[in-house]
C-alpha positions in Angstrom: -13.1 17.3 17.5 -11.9 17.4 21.3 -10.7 20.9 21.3 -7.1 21.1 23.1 -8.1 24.6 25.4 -10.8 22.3 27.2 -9.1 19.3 27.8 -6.6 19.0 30.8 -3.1 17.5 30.8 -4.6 14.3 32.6 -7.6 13.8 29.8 -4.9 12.8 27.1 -4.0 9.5 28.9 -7.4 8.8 29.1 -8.3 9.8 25.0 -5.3 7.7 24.3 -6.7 5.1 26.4 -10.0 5.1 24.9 -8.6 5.7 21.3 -6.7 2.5 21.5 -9.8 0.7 22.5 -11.5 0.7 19.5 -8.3 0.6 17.1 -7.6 -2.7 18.5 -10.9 -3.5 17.2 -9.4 -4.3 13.6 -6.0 -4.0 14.0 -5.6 -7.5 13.0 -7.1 -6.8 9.6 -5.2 -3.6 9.5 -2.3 -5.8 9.8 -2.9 -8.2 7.4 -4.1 -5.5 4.7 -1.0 -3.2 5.6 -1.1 -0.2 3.4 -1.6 3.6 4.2 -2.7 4.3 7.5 -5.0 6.7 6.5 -7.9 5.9 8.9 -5.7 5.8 11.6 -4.0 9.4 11.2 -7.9 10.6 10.1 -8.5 9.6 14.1 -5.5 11.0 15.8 -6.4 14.6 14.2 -9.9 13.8 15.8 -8.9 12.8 19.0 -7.2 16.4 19.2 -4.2 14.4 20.4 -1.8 15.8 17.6 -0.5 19.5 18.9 0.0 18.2 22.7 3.7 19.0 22.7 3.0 22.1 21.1 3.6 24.5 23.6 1.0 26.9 25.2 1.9 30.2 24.3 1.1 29.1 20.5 -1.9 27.5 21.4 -1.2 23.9 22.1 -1.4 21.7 25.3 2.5 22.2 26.8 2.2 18.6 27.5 5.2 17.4 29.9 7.6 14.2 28.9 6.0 12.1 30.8 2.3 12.9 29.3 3.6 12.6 25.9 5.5 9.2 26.3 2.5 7.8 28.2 0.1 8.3 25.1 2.6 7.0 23.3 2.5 4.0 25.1 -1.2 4.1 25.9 -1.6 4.0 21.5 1.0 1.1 21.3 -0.6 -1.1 23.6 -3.4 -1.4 20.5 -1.0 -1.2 17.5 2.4 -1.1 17.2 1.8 1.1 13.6 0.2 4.2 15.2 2.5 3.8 17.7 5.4 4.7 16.4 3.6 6.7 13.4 2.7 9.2 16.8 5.8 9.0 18.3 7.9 10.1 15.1 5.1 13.1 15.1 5.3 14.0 18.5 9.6 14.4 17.6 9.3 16.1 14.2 6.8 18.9 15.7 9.2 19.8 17.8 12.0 19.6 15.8 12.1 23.9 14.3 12.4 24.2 18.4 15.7 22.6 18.4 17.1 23.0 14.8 15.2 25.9 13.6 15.0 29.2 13.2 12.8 31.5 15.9 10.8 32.4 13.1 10.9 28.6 11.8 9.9 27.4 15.1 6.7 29.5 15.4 5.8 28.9 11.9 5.6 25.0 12.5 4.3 25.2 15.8 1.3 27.6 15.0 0.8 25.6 11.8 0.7 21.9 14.2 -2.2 23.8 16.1 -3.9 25.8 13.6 -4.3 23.1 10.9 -4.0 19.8 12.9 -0.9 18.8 10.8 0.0 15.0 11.4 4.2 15.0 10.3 5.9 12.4 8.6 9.7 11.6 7.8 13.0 10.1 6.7 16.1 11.3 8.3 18.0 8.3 8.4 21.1 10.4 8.3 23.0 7.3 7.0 21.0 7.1 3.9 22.9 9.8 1.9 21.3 8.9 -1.8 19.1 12.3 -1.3 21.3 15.1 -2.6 20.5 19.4 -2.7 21.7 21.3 -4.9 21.5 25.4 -4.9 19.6 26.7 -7.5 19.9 30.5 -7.9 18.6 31.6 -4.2 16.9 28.2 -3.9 17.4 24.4 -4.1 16.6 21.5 -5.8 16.3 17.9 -4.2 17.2 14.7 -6.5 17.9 10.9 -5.6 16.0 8.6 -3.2 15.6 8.2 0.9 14.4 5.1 2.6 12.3 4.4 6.1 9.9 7.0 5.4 8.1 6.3 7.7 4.1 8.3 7.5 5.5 10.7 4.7 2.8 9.3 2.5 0.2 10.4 4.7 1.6 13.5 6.3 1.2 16.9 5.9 4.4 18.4 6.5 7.3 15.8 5.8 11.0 16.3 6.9 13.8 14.7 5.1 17.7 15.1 5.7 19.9 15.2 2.2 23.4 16.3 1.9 25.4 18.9 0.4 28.5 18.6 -1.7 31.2 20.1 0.0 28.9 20.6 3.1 30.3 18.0 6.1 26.5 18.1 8.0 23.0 17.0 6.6 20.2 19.7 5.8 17.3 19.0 7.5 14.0 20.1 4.9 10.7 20.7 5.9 8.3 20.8 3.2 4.3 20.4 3.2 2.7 17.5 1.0 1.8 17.7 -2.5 5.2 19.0 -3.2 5.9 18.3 -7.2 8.4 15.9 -7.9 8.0 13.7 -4.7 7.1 10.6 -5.6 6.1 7.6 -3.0 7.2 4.1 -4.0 4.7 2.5 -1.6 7.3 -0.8 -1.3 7.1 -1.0 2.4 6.1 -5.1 2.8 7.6 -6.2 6.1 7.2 -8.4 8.8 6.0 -5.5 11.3 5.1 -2.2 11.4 3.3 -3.0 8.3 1.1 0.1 8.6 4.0 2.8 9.4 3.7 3.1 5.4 7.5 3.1 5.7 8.3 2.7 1.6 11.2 4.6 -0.1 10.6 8.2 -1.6 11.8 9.2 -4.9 12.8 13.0 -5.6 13.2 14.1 -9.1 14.7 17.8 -9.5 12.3 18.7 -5.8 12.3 22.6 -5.3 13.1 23.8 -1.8 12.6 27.2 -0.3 15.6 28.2 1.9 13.0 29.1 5.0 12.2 25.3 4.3 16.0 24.4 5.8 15.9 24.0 9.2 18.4 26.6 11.1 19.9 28.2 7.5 21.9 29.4 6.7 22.9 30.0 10.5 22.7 26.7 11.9 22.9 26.0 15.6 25.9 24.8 17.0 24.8 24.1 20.9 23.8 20.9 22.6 20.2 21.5 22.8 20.2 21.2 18.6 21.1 17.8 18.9 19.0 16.7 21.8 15.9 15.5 20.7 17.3 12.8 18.8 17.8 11.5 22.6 13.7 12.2 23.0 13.4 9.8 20.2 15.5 7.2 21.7 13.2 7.6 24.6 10.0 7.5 22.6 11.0 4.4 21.0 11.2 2.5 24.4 7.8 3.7 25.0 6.5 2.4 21.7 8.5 -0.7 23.1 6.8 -1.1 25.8 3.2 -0.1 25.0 3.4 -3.4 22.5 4.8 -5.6 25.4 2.3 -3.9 27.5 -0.4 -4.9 24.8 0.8 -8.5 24.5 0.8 -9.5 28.0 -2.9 -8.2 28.2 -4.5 -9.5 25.2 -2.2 -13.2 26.6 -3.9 -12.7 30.0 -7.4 -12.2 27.9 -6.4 -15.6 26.5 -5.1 -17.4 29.2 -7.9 -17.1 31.6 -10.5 -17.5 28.6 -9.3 -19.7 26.6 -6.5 -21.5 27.3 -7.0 -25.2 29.1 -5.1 -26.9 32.2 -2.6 -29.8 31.0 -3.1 -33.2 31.8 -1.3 -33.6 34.4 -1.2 -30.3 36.5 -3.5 -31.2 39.0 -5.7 -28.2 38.9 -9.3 -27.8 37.4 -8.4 -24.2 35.6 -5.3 -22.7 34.2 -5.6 -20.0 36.6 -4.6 -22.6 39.6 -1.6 -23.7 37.8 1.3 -22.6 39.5 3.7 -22.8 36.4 1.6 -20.6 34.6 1.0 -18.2 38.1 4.7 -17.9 38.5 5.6 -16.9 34.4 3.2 -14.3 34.0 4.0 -13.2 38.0 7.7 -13.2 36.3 6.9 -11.6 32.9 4.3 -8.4 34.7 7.2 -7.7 37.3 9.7 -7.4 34.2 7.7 -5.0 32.1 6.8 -3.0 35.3 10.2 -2.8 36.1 11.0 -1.7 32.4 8.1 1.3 32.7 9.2 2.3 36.1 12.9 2.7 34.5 11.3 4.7 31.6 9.4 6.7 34.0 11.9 7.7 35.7 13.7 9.0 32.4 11.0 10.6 31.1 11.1 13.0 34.2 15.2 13.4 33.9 14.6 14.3 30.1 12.0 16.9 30.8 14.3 19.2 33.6 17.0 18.7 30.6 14.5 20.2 27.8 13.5 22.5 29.8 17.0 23.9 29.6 16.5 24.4 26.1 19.6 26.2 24.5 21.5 26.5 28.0 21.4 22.6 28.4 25.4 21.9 28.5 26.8 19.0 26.7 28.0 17.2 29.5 23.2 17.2 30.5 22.9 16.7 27.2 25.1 13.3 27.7 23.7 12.0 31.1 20.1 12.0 30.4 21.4 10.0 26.9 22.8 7.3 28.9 19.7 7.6 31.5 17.6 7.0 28.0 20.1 4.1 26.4 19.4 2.2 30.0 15.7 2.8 29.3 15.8 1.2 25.6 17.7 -1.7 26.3 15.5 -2.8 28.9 12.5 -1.9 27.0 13.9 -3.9 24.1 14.9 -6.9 25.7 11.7 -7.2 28.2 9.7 -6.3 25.3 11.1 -9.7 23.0 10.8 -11.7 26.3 6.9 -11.1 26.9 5.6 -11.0 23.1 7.7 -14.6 22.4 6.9 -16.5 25.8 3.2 -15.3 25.8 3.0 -18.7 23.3 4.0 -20.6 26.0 1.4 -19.9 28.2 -1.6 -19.9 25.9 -0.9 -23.0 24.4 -0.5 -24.2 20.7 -4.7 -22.8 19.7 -3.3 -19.0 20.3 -0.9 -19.4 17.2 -4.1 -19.4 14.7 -3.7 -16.3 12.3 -6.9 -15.2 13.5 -6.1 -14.1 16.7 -3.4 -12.2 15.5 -0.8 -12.2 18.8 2.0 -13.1 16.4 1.8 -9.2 14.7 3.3 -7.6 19.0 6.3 -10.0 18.2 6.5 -8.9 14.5 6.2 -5.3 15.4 8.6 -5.1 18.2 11.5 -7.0 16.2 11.1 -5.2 13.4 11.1 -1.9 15.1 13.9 -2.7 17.9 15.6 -3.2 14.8 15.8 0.7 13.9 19.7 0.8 15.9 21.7 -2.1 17.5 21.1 -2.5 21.4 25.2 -3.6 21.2 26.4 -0.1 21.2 23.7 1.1 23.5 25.3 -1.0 26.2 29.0 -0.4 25.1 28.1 3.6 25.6 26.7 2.8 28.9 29.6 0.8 29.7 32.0 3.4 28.0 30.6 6.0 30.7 30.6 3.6 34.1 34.2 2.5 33.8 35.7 5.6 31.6 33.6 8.5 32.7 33.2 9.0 29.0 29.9 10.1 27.3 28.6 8.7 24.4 29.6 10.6 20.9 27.0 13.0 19.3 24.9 11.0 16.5 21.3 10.8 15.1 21.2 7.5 17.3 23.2 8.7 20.3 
């Protein structure tokens, strides 16, 4: 195991890098077979890549923003699964810091380092089938959630349910193995096939009260809500590392593989100034898209490091900053995984090769919230000044 003491803030990229390198290996056949991604979270607790936002006074790396998003994208360039399996961990370690307790926040981030915990979750706050119920001093959890996406693997899973008569969702942290949990394993979509991302049943689920984030006090300021912005951001980096993936496995191709047409003139693809001039087109687009996100990732980090003094008016500038980053991300993302065909030609489109799964991945996970009302909050705040309402998404 790399242990996290020895290794600098600059060595993560380059574990990330070299992790991806040999996932890539067989993530075609990971794709194909779907499943749990059981091997995969087996090497992210070896890489030593799993308590890096953890921060250093309990033991962990105190990795910046930036570092975490870039290993984020660094994983996604090799598959879109671990991805975003990573990118909801790195957001859910955190998460006591923001919605918790002092003593809940310790507790989960001296656990993260201590036992390599990989987290799990479904907090699609929209999804209110998951009711709690008190039971004497505790509670009891019965009904369904959807999107869960790693639960089945994880070792601490967080799930939001509501309360009758309550107007907020809890927010329940409880470790795996809890009776009563049951995992439906139906996740069978196009992409993300590996995120194990099935529907959880809950039948009569005891939960301690020190297993509710921030109860029975829970905190009102605009730091609680703010790293449901992170994972905005995180999701443009998980964006971007599948573009990022696709344009480089298309170049691979391309200058491999793919032959000059008939009547172009040239002796290798490489001379062929149609081809020169779209991938010239489709690398400046995605490094556009990264130096945007780059850029946001440094704007978010002086914002967390405000922590409970970050005002709400922050809280809402580094949100549009963020919305900016996705829809870019997004929309750069479906340009480069679709017109890569183009430019390798109809042999690329065998099921062998597998480029079809950065498409599949990146339009079933830009899926997760409507771009639309990303730009309409954008647009809401150039012309009206106004900053986007306080949700999960926003």
């Amino acid at each position: 195991m790399v242990l996290l003491e020895r290794t600098t803030v600059k060595d993560y990229r380059a574990i990330a890098a070299q992790l991806a390198e040999e996932l890539i290996e067989n993530a075609v056949e990971r794709d194909a077979q779907a499943g749990l991604p059981t091997y995969e979270i087996y090497r992210l607790r070896r890489s030593g890549l799993l308590a890096i936002a953890v921060p250093e006074q309990y033991g962990g790396a105190g990795a910046s923003v930036l570092t975490l998003m870039k290993v984020t994208q660094a994983l996604s360039n090799a598959d879109g699964s671990i991805g975003q399996l990573y990118s909801n961990h790195l957001g859910l370690t955190t998460l006591a810091h923001v919605a918790g307790s002092e003593a809940q926040k310790e507790r989960y981030y001296q656990g993260t380092v201590d036992h390599q915990w990989f987290w799990g979750n479904s907090i699609n706050t929209r999804d209110t089938r998951l009711k709690i119920e008190p039971d004497g001093e505790k509670f009891r959890l019965n009904g369904v959630k959807g999107f869960g996406t790693g639960v089945p693997v994880a070792d601490q899973m967080v799930f939001s349910a509501v309360r009758e008569g309550v107007e907020a969702p809890y927010l329940i942290v409880l470790p795996k193995g809890r009776e009563g949990i049951v995992f439906n394993n139906d996740w069978d979509n196009i992409g993300q096939r590996r995120t194990a991302s099935g529907s959880i049943s809950f039948n009569n689920v005891l939960v301690e009260p020190e297993e509710i984030l921030g109860y029975p006090n829970f905190p009102t300021h605009a730091f609680a809500s703010f790293l449901g912005i992170i994972a905005q951001l995180t999701k443009a980096y998980v964006y971007l590392g599948i573009a990022e993936g696709a344009l480089k496995a298309a170049q691979n191709y391309t200058t491999t593989q793919t032959r000059p047409w008939i009547t172009s003139g040239v002796n290798h693809i490489t001379q062929d100034p149609y081809i020169l001039h779209h991938y010239g087109e489709l690398w400046a687009q995605l490094q556009a898209a990264i130096a945007l996100a780059d850029q946001t990732a440094i704007a978010a980090q002086t914002a967390w490091d405000k922590d409970i003094n970050l005002t709400p008016e922050e809280r809402g500038e580094v949100a549009i900053s963020v919305f900016a980053t996705k829809v870019t991300a997004t929309r750069v993302g479906l340009e480069i995984t679709n017109r890569i065909f183009e430019l390798m030609g109809s042999r690329a489109t065998a099921t062998h090769f597998g480029f079809d799964r950065y498409w599949r991945d990146l339009r079933t996970f830009t899926l997760h919230d409507p771009i639309d009302y990303k730009f309409r909050d954008i647009g809401n705040w150039f012309l009206n000044q106004e900053l986007p309402t306080i949700t999960q998404y926003s």
